[in-house]
ROSE-4610 file (N, C-alpha, C; in Angstrom, 1 decimal, always signed):
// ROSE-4610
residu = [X/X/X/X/X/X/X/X/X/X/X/X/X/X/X/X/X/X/X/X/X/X/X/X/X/X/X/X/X/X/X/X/X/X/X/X/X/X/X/X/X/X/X/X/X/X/X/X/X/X/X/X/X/X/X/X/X/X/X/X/X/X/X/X/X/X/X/X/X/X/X/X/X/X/X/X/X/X/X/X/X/X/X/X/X/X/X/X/X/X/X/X/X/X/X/X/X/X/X/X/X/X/X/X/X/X/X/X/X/X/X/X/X/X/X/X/X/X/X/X/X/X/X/X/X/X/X/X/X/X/X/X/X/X/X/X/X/X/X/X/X/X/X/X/X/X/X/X/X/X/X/X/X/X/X/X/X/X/X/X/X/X/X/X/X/X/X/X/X/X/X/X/X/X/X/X/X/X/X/X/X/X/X/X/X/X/X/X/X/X/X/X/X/X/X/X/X/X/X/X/X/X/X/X/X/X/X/X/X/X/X/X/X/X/X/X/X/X/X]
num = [1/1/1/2/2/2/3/3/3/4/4/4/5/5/5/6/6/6/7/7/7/8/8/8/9/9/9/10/10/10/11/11/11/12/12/12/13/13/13/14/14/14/15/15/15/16/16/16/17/17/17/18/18/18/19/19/19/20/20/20/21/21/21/22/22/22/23/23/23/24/24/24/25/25/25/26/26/26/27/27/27/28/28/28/29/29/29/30/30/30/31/31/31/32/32/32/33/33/33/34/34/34/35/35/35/36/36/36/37/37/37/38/38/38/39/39/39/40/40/40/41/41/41/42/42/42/43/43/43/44/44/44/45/45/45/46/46/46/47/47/47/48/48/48/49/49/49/50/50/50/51/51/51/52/52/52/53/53/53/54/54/54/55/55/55/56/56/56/57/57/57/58/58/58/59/59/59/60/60/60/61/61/61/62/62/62/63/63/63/64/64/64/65/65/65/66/66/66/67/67/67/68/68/68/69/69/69/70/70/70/71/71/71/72/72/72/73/73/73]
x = [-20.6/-19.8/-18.4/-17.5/-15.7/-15.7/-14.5/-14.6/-13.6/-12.9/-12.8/-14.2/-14.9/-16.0/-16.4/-16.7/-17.2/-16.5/-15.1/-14.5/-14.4/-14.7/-14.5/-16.5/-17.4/-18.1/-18.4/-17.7/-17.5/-17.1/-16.2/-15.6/-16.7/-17.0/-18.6/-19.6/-19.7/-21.1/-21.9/-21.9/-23.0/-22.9/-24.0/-23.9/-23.8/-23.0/-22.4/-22.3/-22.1/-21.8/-21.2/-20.1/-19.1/-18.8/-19.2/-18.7/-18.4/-17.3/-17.2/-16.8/-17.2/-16.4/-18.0/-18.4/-19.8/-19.5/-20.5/-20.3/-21.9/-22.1/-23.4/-23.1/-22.4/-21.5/-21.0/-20.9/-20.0/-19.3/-19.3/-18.8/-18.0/-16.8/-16.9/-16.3/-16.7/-17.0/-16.0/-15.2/-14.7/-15.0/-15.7/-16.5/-17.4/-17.0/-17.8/-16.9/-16.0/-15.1/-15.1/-15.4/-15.3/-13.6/-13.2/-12.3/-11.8/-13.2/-13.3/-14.4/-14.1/-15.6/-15.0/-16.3/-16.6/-16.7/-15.8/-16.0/-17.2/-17.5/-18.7/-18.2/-17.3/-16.7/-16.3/-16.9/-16.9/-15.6/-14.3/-13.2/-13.2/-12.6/-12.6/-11.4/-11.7/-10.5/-10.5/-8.9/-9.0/-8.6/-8.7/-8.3/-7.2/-5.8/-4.9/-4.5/-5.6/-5.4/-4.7/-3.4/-2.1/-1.3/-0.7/+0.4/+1.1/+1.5/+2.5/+1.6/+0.3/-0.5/-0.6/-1.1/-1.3/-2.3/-3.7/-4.8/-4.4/-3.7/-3.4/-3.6/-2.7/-3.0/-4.5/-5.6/-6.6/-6.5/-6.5/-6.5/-5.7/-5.8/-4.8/-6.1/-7.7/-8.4/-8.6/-8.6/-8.9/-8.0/-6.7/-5.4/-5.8/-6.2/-6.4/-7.7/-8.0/-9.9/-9.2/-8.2/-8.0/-6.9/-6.1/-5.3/-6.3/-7.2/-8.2/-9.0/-9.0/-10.1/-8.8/-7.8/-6.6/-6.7/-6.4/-6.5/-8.1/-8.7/-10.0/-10.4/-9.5/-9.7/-9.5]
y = [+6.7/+7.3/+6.7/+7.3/+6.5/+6.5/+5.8/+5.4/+6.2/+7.0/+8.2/+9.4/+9.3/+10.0/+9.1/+8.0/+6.8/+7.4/+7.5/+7.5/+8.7/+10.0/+11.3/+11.2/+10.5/+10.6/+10.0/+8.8/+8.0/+9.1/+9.9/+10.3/+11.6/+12.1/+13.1/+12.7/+11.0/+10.7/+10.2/+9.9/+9.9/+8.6/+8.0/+6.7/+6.7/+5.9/+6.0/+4.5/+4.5/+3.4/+3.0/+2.6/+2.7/+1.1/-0.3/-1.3/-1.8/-2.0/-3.0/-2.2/-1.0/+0.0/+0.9/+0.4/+1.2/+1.7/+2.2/+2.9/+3.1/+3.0/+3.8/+4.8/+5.5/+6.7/+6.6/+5.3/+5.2/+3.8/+2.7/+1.8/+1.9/+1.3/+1.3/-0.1/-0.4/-1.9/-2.1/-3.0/-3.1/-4.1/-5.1/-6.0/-6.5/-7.2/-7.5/-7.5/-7.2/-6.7/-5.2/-5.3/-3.9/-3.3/-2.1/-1.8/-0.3/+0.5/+1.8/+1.4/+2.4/+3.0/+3.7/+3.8/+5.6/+5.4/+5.8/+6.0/+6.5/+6.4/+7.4/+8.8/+8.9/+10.2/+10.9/+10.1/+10.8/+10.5/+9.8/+9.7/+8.6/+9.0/+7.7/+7.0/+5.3/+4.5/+3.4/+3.3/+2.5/+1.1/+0.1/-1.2/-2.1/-1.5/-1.5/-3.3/-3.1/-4.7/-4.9/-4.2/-4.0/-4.8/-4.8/-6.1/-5.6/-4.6/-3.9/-3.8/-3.7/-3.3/-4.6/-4.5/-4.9/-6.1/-6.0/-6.6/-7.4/-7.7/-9.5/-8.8/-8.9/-8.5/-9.6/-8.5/-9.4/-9.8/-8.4/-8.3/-7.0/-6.7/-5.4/-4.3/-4.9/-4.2/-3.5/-4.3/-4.2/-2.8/-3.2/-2.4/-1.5/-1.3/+0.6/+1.2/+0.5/+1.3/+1.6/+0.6/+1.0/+2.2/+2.4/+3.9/+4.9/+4.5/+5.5/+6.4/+5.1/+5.2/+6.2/+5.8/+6.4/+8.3/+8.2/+9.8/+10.3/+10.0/+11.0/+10.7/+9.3/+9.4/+10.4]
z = [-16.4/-15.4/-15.3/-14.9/-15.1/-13.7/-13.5/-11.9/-11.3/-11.6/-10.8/-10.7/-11.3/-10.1/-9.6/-9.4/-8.5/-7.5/-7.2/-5.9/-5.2/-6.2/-5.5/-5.4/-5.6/-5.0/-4.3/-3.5/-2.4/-1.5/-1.7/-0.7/-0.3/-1.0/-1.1/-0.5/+0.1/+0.7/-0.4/-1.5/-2.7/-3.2/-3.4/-4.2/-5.7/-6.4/-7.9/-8.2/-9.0/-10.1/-11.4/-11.8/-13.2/-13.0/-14.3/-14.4/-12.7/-12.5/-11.0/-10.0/-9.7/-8.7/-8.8/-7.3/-6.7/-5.6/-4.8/-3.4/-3.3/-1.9/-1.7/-1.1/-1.0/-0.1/+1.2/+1.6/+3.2/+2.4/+2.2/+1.4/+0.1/-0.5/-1.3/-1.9/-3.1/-3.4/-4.9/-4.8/-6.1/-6.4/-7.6/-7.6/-6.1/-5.6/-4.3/-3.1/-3.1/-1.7/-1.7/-0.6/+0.3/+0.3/-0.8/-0.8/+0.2/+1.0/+1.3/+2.2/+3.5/+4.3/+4.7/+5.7/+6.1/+8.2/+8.5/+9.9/+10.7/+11.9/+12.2/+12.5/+12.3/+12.2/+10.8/+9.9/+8.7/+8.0/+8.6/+7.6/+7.1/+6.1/+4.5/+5.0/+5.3/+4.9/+3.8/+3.4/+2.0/+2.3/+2.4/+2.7/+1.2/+1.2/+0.6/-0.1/-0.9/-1.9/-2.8/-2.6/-4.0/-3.5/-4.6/-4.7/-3.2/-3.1/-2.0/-0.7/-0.8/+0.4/+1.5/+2.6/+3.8/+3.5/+2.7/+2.7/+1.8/+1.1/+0.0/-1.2/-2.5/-4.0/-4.4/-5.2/-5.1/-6.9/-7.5/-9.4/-9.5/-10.5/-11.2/-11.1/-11.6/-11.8/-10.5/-9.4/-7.4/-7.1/-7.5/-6.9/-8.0/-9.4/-9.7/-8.9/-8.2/-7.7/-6.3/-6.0/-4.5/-4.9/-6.0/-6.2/-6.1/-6.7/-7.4/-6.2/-5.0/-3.6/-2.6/-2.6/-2.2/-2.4/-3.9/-4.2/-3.7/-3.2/-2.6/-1.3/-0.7/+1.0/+1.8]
């Protein structure tokens, strides 16, 4: 599985799995930080780990999952 469906089915509710970018469908995990959840209201937020983002640059690998988590929040 590539890890753009990992994230569009993060955002779907569904649990997936590709190398270091999982989700059980409210979570979503780039190696072991929580990069995505799920409100109880159902909306997707991304917790922004890029160089430019709010949450601290973590890797290059982190900041493509969190683009990736971006385009299907």
């Amino acid at each position: 599985m590539r890890n753009e469906r990992v994230a569009a089915l993060w955002a779907a509710g569904k649990a997936a799995k590709a190398g270091n970018l999982r989700t059980d469908g409210v979570r979503l995990w780039s190696y072991g930080l929580i990069i995505g959840t799920t409100t109880t209201k159902g909306r997707k937020v991304v917790y922004d780990y890029t160089a430019n983002g709010s949450g601290g640059f973590v890797s290059q690998t982190t900041s493509r999952h969190v683009g990736l988590a971006k385009l299907f929040a």
